[in-house]
N, C-alpha and C positions, 0 to 999 in steps of 0.2 A: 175374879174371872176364873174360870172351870178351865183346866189345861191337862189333854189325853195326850202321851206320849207313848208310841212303842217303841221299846227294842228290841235285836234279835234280827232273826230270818236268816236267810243265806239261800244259796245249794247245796243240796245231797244227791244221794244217790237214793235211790227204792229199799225202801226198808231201814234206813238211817233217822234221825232224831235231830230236833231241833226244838228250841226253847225261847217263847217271845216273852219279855214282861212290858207291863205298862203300868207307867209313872202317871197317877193323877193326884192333881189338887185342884183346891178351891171350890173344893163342896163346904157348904154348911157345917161345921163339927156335930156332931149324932145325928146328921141325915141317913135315913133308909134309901140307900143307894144299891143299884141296879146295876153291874157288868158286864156289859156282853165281850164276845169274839165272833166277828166275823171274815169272810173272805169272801174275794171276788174272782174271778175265771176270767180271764180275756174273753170275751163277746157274750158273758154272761153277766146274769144279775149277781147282784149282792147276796150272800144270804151266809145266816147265821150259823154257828159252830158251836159253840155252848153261852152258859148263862150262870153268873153265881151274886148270890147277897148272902146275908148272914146263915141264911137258912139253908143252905145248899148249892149244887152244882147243878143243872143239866143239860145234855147234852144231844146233836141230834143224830140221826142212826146211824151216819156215813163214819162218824170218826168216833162213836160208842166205843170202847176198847182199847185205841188208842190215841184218844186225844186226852188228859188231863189238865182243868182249871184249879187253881189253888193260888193263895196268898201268899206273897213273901214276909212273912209277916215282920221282917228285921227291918224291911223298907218299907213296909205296906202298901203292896204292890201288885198286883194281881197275874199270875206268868200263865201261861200256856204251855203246857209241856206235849211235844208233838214225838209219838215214834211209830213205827212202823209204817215211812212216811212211800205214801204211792203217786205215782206221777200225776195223776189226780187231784190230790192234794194243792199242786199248784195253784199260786193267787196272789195277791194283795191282798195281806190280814188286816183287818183293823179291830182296836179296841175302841171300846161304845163306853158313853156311862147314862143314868141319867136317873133322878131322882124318884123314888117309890122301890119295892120289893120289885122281883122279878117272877115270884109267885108261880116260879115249877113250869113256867110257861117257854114256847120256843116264838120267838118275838122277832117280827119284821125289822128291816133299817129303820123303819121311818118313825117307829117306836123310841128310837134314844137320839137325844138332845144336842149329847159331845162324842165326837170324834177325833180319832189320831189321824197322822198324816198316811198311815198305812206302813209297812213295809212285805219286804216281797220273799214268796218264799217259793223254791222251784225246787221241783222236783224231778232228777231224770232215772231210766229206766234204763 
């Protein structure tokens, strides 16, 4: 059974830093797997923050600069590392996973299979 977990989040303040990772297993062993990060907006949709597999990271325009995805790789783990964070920012992050590359592309919710339970990150000004 496939299990997304995040941690992290919290409150800041504007222009502070915060760092989410997320715990998955139960993939296939040398599956091409696909990880997103997304967030959600109170009265807004879903929608995604970057994307990484073997081949790279990308990212979409809003947090270009300061949002970085990378691997823990002591845990193999995939973290979010957030700074320059603007009250904008605020959401309910989740980590995605879901089986195939992610192929440089910027990809819908509906696109990935597993999800975490979210956790919350607020931003104030």
């Amino acid at each position: 059974e496939v299990q997304v977990t995040e941690t992290g989040g919290g409150s800041v303040q504007a222009g502070g830093s915060l760092r989410l990772s997320c715990a998955v297993s139960g993939f296939t062993p040398q599956s091409r797997i696909c990880m997103g990060w997304f967030r959600q907006a109170p009265g807004k949709e879903r929608e995604g923050v970057g994307f990484m597999d073997t081949d790279g990271t990308t990212y979409v325009k809003s947090v270009k600069g300061r949002f970085t995805i990378s691997r823990d790789n002591a845990k193999n783990t995939p973290t979010l590392q957030m700074n320059s964070l603007e009250p904008e920012d605020t959401g309910m992050y989740y980590c995605a996973a879901r089986y195939t590359y992610c192929y440089g592309g910027d990809w819908p919710p509906t696109s990935f299979n597993y999800w975490g339970q979210g956790t919350q990150v607020t931003v104030s000004s």
